[in-house]
Structures are given as structure tokens and as C-alpha cells.
DSSP file (Angstrom, degrees, kcal/mol; ACC not computed):
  #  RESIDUE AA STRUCTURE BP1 BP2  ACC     N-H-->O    O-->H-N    N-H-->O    O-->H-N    TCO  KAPPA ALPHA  PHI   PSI    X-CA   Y-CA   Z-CA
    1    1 A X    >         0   0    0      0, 0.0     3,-1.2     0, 0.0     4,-0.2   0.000 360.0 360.0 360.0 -34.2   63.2   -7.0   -9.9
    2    2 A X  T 3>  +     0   0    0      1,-0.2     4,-0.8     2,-0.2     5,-0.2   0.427 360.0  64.4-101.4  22.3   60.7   -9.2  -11.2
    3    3 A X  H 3> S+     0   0    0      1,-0.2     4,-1.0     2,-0.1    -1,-0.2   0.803 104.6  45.1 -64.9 -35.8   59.6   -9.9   -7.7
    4    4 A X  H <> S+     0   0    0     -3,-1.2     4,-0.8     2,-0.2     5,-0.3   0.280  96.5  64.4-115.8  34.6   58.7   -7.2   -7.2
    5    5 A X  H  > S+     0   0    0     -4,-0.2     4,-2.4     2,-0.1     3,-0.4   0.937 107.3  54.9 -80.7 -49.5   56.8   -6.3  -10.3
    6    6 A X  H  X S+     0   0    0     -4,-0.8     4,-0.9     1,-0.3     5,-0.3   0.972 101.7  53.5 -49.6 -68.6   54.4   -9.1   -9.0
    7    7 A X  H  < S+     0   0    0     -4,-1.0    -1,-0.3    -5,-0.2    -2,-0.1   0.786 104.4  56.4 -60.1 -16.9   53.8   -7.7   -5.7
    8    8 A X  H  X S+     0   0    0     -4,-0.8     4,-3.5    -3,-0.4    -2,-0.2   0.768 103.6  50.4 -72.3 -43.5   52.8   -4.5   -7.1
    9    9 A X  H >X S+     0   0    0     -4,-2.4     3,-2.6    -5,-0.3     4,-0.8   0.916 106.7  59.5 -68.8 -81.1   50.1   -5.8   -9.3
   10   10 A X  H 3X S+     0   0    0     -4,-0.9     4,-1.8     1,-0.2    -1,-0.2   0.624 104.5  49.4  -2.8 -40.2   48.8   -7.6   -6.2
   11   11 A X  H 3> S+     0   0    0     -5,-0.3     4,-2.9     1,-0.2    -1,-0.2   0.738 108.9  50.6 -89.5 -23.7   48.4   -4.5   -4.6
   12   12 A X  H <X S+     0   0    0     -4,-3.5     4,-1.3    -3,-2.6    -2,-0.2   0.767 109.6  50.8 -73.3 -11.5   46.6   -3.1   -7.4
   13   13 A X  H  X S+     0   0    0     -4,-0.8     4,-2.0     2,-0.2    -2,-0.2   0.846 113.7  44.7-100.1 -57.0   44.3   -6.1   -7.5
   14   14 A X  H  < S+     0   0    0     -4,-1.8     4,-0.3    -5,-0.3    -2,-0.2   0.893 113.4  51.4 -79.7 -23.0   43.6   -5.7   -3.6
   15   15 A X  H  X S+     0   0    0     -4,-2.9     4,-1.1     2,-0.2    -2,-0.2   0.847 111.4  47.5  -4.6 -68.5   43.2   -1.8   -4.2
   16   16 A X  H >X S+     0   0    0     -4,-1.3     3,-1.3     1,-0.2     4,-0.8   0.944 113.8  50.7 -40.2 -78.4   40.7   -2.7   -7.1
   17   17 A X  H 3< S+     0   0    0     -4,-2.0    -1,-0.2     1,-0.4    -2,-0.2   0.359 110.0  42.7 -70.8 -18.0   38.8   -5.3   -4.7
   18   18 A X  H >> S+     0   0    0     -4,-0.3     4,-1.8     2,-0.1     3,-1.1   0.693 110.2  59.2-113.0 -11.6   38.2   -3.3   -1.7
   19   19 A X  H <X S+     0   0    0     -3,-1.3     4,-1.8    -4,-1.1    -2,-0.3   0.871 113.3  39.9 -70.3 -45.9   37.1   -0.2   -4.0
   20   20 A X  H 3< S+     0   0    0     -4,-0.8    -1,-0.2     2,-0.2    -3,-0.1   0.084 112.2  57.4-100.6  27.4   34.2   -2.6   -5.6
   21   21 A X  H <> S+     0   0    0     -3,-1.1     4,-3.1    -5,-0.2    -2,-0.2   0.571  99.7  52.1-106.3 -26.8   33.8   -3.7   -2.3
   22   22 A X  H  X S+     0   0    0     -4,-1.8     4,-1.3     2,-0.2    -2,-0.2   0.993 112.3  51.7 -36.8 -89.1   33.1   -0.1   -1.1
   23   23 A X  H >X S+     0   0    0     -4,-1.8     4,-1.4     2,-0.2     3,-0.6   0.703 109.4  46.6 -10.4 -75.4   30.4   -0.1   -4.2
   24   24 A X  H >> S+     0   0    0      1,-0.3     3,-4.9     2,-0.2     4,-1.3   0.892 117.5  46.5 -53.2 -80.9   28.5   -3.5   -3.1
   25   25 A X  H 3X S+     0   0    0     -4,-3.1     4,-1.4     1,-0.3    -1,-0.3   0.400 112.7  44.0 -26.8 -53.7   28.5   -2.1    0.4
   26   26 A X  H <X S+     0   0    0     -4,-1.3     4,-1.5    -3,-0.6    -1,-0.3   0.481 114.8  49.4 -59.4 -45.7   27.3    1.4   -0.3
   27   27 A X  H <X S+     0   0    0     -3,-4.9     4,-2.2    -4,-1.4    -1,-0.2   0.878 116.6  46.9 -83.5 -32.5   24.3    0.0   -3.0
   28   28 A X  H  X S+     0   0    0     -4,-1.3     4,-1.4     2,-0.2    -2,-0.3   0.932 107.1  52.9 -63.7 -63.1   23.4   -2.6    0.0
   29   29 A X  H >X S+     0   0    0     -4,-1.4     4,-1.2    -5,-0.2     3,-0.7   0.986 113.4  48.6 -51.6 -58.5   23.4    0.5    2.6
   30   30 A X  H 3< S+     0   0    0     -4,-1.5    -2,-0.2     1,-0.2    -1,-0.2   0.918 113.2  44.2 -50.1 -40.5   20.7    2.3   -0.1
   31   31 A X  H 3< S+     0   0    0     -4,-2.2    -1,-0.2     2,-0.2     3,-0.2   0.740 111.8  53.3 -78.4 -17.5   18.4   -0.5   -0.5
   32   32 A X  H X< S+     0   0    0     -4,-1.4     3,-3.2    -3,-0.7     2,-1.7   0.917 113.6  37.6 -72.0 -83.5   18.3   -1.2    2.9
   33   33 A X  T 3< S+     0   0    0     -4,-1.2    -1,-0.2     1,-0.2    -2,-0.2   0.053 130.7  31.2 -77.6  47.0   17.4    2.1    4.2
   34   34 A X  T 3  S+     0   0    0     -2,-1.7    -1,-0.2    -3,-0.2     3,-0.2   0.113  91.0  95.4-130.9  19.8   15.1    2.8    1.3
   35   35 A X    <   +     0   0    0     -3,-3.2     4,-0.3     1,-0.2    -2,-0.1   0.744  68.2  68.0 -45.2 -40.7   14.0   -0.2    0.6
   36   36 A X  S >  S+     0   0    0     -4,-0.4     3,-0.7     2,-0.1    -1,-0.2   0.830  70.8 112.2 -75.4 -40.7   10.8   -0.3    2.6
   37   37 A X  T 3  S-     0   0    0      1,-0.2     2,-0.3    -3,-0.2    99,-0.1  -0.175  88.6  -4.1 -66.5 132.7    8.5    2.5    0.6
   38   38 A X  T 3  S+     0   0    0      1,-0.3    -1,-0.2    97,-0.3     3,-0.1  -0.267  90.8 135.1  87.1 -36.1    6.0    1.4   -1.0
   39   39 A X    <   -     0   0    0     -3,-0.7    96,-0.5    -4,-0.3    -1,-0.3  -0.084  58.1 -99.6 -54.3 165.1    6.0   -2.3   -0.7
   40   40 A X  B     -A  134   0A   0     94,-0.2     2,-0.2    -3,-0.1    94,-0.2  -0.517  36.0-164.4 -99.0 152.3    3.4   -4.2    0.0
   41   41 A X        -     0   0    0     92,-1.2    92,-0.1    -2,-0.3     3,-0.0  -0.691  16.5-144.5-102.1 164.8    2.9   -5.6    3.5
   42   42 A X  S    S+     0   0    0     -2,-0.2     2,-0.2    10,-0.1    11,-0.1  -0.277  80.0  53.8-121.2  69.4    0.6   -8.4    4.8
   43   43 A X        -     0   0    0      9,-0.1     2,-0.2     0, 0.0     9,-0.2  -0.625  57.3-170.9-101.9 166.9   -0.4   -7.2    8.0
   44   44 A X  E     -G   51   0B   0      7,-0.9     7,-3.0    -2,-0.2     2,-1.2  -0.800  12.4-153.5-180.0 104.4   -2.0   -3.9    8.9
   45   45 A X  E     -G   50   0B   0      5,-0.3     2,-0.4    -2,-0.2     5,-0.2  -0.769  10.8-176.1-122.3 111.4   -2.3   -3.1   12.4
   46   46 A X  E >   -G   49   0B   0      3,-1.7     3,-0.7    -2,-1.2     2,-0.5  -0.693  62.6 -65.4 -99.8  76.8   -5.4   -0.6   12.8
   47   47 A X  T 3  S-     0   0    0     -2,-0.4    17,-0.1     1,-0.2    99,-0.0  -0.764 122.2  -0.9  82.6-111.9   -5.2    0.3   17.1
   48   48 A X  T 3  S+     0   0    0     -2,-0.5     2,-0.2    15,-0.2    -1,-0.2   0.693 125.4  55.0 -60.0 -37.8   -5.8   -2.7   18.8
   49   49 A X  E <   -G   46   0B   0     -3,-0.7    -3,-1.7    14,-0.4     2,-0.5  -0.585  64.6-133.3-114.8 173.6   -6.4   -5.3   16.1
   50   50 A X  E     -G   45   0B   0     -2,-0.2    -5,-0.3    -5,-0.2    14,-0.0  -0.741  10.6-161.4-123.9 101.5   -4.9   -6.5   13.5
   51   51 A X  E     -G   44   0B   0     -7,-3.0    -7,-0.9    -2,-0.5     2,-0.4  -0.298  20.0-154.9-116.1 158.2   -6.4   -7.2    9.7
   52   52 A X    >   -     0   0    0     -9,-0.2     3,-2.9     1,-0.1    -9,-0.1  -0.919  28.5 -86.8-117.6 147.2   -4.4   -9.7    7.0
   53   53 A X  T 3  S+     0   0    0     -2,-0.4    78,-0.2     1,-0.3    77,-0.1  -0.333 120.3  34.8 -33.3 149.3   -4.1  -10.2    3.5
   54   54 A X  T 3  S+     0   0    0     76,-1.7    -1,-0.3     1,-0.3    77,-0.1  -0.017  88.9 129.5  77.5 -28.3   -6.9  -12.5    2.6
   55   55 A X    <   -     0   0    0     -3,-2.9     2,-0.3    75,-0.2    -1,-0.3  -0.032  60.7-106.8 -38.9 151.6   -9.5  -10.9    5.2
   56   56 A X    >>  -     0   0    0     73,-0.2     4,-3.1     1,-0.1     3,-2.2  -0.747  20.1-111.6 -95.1 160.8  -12.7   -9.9    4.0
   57   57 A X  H 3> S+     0   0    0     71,-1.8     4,-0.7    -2,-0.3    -1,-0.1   0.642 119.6  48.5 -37.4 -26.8  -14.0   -6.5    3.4
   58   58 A X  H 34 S+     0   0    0     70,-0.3    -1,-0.2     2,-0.2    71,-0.0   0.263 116.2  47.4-112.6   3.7  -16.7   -6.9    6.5
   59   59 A X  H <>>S+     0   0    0     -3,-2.2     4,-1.2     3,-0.1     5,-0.7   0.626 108.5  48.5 -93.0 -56.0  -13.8   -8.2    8.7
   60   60 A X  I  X>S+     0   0    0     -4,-3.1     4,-2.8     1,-0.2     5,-1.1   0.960 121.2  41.6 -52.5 -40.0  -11.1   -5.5    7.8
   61   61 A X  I  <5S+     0   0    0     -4,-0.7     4,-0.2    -5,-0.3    -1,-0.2   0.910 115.4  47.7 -79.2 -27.4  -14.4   -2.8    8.6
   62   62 A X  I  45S+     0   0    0      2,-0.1     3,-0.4     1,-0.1    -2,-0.2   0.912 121.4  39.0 -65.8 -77.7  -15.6   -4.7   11.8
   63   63 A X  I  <5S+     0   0    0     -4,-1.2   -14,-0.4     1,-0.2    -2,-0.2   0.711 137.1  12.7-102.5 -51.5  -11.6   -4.8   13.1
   64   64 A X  I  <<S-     0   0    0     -4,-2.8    -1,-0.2    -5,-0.7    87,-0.2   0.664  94.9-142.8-122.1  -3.6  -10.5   -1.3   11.9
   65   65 A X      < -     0   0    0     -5,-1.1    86,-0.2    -3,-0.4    -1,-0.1  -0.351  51.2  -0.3  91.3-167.4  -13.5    0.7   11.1
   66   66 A X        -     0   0    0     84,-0.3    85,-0.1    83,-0.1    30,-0.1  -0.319  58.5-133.2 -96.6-167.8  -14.0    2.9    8.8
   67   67 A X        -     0   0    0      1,-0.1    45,-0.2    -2,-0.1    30,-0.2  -0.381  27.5-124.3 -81.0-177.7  -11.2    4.4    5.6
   68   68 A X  S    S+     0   0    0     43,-0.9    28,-0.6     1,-0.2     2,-0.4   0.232  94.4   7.1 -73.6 -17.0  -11.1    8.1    5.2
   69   69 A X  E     -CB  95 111A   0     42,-1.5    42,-1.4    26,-0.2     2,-0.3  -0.814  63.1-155.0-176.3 147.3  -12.0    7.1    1.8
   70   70 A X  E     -CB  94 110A   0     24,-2.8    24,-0.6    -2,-0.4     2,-0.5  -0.867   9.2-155.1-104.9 132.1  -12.9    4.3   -0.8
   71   71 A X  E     -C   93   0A   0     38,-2.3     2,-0.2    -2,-0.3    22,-0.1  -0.681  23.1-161.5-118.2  85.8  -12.6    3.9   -4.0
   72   72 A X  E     -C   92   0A   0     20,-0.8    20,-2.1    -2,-0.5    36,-0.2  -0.611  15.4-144.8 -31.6 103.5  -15.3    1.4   -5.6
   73   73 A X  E     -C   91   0A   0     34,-1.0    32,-1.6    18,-0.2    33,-0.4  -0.376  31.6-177.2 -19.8 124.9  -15.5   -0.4   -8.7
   74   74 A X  E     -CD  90 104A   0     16,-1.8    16,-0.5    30,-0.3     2,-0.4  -0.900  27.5-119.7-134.7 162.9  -18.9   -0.5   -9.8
   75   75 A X  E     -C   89   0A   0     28,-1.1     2,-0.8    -2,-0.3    14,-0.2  -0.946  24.4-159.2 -97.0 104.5  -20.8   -2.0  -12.6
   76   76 A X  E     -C   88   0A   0     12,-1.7    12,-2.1    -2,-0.4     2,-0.9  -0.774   6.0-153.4-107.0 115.0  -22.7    0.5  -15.1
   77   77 A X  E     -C   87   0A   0     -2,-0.8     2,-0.4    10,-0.2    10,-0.2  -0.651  12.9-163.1 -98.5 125.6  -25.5   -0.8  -17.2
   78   78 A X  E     -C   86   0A   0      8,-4.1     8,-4.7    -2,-0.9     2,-0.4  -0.784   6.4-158.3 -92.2 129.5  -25.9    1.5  -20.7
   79   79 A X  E     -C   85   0A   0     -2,-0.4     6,-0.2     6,-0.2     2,-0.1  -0.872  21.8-150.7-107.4 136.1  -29.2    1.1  -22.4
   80   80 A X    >   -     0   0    0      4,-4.2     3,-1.9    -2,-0.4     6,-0.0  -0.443  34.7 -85.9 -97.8-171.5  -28.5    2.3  -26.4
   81   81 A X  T 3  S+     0   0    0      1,-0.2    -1,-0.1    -2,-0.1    -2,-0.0   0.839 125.0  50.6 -44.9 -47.6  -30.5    3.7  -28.6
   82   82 A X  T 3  S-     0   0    0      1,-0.0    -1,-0.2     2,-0.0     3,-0.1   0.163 121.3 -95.6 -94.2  27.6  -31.8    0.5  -29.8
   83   83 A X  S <  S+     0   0    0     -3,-1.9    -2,-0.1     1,-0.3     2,-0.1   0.493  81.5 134.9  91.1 -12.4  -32.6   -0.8  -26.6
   84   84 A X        -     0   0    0      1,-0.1    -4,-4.2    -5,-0.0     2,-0.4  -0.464  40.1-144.8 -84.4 171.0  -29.3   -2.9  -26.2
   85   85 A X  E     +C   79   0A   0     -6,-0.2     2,-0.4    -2,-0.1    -6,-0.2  -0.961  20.2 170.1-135.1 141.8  -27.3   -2.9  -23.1
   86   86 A X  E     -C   78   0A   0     -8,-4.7    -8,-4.1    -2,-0.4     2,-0.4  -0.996  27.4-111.7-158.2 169.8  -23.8   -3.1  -22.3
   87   87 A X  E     -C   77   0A   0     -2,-0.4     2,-0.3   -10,-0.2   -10,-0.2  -0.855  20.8-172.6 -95.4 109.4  -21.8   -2.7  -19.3
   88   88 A X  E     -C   76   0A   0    -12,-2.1   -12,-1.7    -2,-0.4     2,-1.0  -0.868  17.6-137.4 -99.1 136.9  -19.2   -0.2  -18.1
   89   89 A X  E     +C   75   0A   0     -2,-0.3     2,-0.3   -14,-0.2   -14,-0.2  -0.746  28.5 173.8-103.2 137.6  -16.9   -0.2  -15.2
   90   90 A X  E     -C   74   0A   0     -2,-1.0   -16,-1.8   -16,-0.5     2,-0.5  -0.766  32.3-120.6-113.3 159.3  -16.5    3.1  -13.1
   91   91 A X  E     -C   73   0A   0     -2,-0.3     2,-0.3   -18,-0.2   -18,-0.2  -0.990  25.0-164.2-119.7 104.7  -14.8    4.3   -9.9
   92   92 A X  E     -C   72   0A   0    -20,-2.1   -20,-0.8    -2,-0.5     2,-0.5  -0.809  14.8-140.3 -83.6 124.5  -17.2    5.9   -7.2
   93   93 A X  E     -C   71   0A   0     -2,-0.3     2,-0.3   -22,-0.1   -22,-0.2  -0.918  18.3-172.9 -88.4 106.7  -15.5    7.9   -4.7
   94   94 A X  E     -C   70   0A   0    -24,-0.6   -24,-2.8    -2,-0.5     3,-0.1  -0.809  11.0-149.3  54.7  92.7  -16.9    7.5   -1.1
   95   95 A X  E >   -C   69   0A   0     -2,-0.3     3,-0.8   -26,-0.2     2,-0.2  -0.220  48.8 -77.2 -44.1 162.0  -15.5    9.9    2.1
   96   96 A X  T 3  S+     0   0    0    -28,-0.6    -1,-0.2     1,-0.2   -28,-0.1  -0.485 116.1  25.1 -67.1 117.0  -15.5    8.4    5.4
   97   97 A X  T 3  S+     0   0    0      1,-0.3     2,-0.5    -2,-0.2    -1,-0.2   0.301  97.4 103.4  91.2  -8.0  -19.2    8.2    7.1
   98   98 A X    <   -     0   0    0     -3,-0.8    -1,-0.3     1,-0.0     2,-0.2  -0.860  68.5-121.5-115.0 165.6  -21.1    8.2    4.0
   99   99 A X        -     0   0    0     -2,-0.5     2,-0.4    -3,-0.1    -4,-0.1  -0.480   4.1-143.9-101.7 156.1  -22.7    5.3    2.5
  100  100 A X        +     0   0    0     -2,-0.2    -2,-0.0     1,-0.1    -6,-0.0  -0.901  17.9 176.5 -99.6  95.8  -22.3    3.6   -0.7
  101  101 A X        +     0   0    0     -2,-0.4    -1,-0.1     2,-0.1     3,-0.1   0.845  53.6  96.8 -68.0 -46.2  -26.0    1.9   -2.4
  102  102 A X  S    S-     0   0    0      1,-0.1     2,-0.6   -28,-0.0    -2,-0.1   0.401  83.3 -94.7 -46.7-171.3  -24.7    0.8   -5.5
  103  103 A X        -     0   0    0    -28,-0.2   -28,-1.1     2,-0.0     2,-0.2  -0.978  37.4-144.0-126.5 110.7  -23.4   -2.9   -6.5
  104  104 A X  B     -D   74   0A   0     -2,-0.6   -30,-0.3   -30,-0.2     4,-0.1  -0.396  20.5-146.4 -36.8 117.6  -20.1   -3.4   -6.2
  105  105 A X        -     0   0    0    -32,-1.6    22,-0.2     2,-0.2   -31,-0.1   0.666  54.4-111.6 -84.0  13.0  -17.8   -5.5   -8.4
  106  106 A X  S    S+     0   0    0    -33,-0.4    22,-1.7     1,-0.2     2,-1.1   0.683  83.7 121.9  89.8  20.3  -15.8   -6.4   -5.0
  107  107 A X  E     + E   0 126A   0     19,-0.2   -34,-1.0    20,-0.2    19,-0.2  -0.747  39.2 149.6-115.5  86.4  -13.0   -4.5   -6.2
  108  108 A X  E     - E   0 125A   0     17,-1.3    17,-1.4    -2,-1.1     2,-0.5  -0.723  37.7-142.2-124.9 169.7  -11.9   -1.6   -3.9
  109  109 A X  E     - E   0 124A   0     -2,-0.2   -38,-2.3    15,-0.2     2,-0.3  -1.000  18.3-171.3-128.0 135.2   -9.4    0.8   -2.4
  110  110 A X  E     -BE  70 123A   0     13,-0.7    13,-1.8    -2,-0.5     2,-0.6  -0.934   3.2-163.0-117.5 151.4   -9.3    1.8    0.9
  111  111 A X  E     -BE  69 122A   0    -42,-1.4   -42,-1.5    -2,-0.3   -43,-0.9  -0.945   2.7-167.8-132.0 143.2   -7.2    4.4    2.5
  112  112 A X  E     + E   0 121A   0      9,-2.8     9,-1.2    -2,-0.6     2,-0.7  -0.878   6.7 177.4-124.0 110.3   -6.3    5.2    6.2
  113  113 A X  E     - E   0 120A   0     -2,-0.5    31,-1.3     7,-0.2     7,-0.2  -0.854  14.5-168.9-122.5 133.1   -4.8    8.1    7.2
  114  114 A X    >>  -     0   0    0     -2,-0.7     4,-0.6     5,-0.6     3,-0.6  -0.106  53.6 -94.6-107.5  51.3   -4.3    8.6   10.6
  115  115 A X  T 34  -     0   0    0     25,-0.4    24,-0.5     1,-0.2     3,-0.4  -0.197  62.8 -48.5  78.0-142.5   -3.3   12.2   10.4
  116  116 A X  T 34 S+     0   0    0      1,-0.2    -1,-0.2    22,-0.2    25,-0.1   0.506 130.3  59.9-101.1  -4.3    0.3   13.8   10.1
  117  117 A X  T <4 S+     0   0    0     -3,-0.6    -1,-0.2     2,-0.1    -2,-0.2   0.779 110.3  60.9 -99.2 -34.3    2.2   11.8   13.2
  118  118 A X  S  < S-     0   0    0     -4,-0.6    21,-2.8    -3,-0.4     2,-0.3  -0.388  86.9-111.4-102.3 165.6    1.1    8.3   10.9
  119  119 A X  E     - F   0 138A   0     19,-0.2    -5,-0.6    -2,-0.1     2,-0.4  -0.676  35.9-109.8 -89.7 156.4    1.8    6.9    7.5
  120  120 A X  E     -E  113   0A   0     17,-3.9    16,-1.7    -2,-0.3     2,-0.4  -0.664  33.7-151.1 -51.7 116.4   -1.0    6.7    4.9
  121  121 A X  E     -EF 112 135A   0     -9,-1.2    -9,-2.8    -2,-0.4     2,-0.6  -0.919   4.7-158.1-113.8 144.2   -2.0    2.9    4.4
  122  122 A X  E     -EF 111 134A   0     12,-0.7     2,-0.8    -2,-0.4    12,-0.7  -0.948  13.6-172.8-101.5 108.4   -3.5    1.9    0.9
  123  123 A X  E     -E  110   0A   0    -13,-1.8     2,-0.7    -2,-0.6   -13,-0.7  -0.805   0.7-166.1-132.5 133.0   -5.4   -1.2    1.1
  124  124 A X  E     -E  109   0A   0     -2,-0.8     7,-4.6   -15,-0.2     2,-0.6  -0.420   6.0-169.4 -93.9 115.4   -6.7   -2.9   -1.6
  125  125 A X  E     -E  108   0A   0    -17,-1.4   -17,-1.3    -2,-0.7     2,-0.5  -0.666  10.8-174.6-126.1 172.0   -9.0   -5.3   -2.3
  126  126 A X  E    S+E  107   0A   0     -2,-0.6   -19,-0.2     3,-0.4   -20,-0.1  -0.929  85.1  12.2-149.2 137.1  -10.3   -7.7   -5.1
  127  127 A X  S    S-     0   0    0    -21,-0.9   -20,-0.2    -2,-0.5    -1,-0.2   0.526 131.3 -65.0  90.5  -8.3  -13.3  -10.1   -4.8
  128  128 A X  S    S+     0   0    0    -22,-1.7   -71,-1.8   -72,-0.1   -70,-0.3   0.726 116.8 112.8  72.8  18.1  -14.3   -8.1   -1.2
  129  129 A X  S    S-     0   0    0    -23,-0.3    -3,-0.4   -73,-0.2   -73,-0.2  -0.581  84.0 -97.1-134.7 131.8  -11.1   -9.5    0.1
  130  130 A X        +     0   0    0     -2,-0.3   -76,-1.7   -75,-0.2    -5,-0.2   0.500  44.6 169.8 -93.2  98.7   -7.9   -7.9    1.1
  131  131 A X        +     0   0    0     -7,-4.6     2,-0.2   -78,-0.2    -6,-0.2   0.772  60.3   6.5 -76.4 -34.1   -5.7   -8.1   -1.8
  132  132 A X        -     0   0    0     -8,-0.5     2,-0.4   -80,-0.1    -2,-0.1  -0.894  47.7-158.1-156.0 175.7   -3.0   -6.0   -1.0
  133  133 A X        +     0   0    0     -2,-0.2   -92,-1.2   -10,-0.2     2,-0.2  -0.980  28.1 169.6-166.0 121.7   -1.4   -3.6    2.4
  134  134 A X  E     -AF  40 122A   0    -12,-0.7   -12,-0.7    -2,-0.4   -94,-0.2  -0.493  28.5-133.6-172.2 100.2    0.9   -1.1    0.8
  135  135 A X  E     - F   0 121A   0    -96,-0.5     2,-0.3    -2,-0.2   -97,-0.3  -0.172  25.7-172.0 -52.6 153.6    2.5    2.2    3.3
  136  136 A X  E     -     0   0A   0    -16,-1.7   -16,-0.2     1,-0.3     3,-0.1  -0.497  39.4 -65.3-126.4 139.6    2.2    5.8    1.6
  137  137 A X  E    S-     0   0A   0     -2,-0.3   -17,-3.9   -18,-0.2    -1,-0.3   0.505  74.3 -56.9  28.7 161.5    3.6    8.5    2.9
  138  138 A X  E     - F   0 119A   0    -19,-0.2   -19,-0.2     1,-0.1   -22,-0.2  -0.116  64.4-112.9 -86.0 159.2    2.6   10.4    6.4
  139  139 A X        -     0   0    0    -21,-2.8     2,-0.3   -24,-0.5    -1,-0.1  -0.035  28.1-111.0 -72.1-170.7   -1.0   11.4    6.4
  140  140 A X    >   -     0   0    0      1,-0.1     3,-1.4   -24,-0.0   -25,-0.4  -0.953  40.6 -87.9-144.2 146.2   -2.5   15.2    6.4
  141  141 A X  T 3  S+     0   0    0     -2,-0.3    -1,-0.1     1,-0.3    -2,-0.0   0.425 116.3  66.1 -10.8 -35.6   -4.2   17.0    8.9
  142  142 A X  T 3  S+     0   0    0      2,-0.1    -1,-0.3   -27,-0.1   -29,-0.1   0.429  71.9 121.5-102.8  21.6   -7.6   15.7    8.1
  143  143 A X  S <  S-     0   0    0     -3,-1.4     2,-0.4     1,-0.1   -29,-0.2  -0.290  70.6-110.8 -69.8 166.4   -7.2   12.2    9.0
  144  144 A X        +     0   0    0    -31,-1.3    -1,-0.1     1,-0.2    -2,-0.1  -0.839  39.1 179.5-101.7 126.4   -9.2   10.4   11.5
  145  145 A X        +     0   0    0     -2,-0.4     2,-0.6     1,-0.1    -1,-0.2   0.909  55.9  73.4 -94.6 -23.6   -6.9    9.7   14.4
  146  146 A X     >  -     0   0    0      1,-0.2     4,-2.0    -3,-0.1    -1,-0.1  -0.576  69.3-148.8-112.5 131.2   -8.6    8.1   16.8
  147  147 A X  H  > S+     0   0    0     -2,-0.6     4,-1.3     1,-0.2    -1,-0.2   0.784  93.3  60.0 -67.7 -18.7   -9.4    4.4   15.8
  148  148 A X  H  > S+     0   0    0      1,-0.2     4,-0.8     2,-0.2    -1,-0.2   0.773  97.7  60.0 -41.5 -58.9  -12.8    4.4   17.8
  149  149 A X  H  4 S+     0   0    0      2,-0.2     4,-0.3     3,-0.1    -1,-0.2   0.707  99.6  51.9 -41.9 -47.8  -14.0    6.9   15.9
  150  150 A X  H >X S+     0   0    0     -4,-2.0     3,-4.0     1,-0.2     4,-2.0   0.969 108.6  55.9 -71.5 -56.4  -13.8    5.0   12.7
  151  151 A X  H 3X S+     0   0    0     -4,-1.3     4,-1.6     1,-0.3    -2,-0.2   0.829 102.2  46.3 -43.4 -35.1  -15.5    2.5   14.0
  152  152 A X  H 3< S+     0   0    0     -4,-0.8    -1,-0.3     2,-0.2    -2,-0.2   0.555 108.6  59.5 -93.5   6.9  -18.4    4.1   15.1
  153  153 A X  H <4 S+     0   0    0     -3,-4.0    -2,-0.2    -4,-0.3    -1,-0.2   0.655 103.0  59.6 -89.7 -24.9  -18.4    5.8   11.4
  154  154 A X  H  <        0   0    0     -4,-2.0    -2,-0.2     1,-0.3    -3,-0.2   0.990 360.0 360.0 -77.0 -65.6  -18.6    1.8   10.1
  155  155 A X     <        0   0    0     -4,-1.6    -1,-0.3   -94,-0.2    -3,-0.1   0.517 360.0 360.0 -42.1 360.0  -21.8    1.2   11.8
């Protein structure tokens, strides 16, 4: 009898184990296939070429052209009442094809959306060079699809 008391607790034990092996598997299956959004990449492959982390801002626009849109860090100098000055930082937006005049602090975002068949790519830099590569969600109807096209909006 107490033989087989032992071999039923065994069976609960391998019961147990393949039920919190289920689990593992199952949290493994989730992270895999939703792992990917939103991290950041270091490559970014805009048509033909291909830009990296560490690129500069006037390689990523020679290579892929221009964003549909920027978002610029700027430097604002405030004069006060009494003639003093101090400094504030702002975010200028910028659309695709229009220029920017100001001074930069090198700190930007750029976005590429190559319309509703592609994802939205975010890429960020700091210092004017390419800090960061980080997919979005699929782009909207008013992206620029054709990568030629951006380019000849960067000139």
C-alpha cells in the first residue's frame, strides 16, 4: 500500500511540472511574438541604402532623404526686463520640404512614414547624430512613399 502511495505523489509532481511547463512556454510564445514593438533597432533601411546608429544627421539625409517631419530642439535667448538674458529650450516642428533657419542644439526627431503598406520609423538623434531607430506603428495615407522623392525634398 505504501508503494503505491509514493507513486501517486510522483504523478502529482509530474502533473504539477508539465502544468508550469505549459506557463513558461506560453509567456515565451507572448514575448516572442510581441516582443518586437517598439524597440529600438540599429539599422534603418530607407530604399536602397542603409543608415546606422551613430550616422550623422547630413549622412542619414544624403542616404534617405527627407522625414515627413522633424522635431528640433532649439535654443531660445530671453532678454528680461533688466536687460539680462537667459536661455530656453523649445521644440520647432518642421513638415517635410520646408526648411528650418534657426540654431539647433543637435537634438532631433525624425519620422518616416512611408504610407499605410509601411511601419512608421522614429529616429532620433542627439549631438546631430543618430541616437536611436525605434518602429511605430503602420504609417497613414499621407506618407511619402517613394524614397526618390524624399530625396529630392532634402536638397
Amino acid at each position: 500500500m505504501l508503494h503505491c502511495w509514493t507513486i501517486g505523489q510522483d504523478m502529482v509532481k509530474n502533473v504539477m511540472n508539465v502544468s508550469a511547463m505549459r506557463k513558461i512556454i506560453g509567456m515565451m510564445l507572448i514575448l516572442l511574438l510581441c516582443g518586437t514593438h517598439g524597440f529600438a533597432e540599429s539599422n534603418f533601411r530607407c530604399g536602397n541604402e542603409v543608415v546606422s546608429v551613430g550616422d550623422t544627421t547630413y549622412a542619414v539625409l544624403q542616404e534617405c532623404g527627407a522625414p515627413d517631419y522633424r522635431e528640433i530642439k532649439v535654443m531660445e535667448r530671453i532678454t528680461g526686463r533688466r536687460g539680462k538674458h537667459s536661455y530656453d529650450t523649445k521644440i520647432v516642428r518642421v513638415q517635410a520640404g520646408s526648411k528650418y533657419e534657426g540654431v539647433s542644439t543637435g537634438d532631433e526627431t525624425w519620422y518616416y512614414d512611408p504610407g499605410p503598406n509601411g511601419f512608421v520609423y522614429v529616429l532620433e538623434f542627439g549631438k546631430s547624430h543618430l541616437s536611436s531607430i525605434k518602429k511605430e506603428g503602420y504609417g497613414s495615407a499621407k506618407g511619402i512613399q517613394s524614397w526618390e522623392e524624399r530625396k529630392k525634398l532634402a536638397r
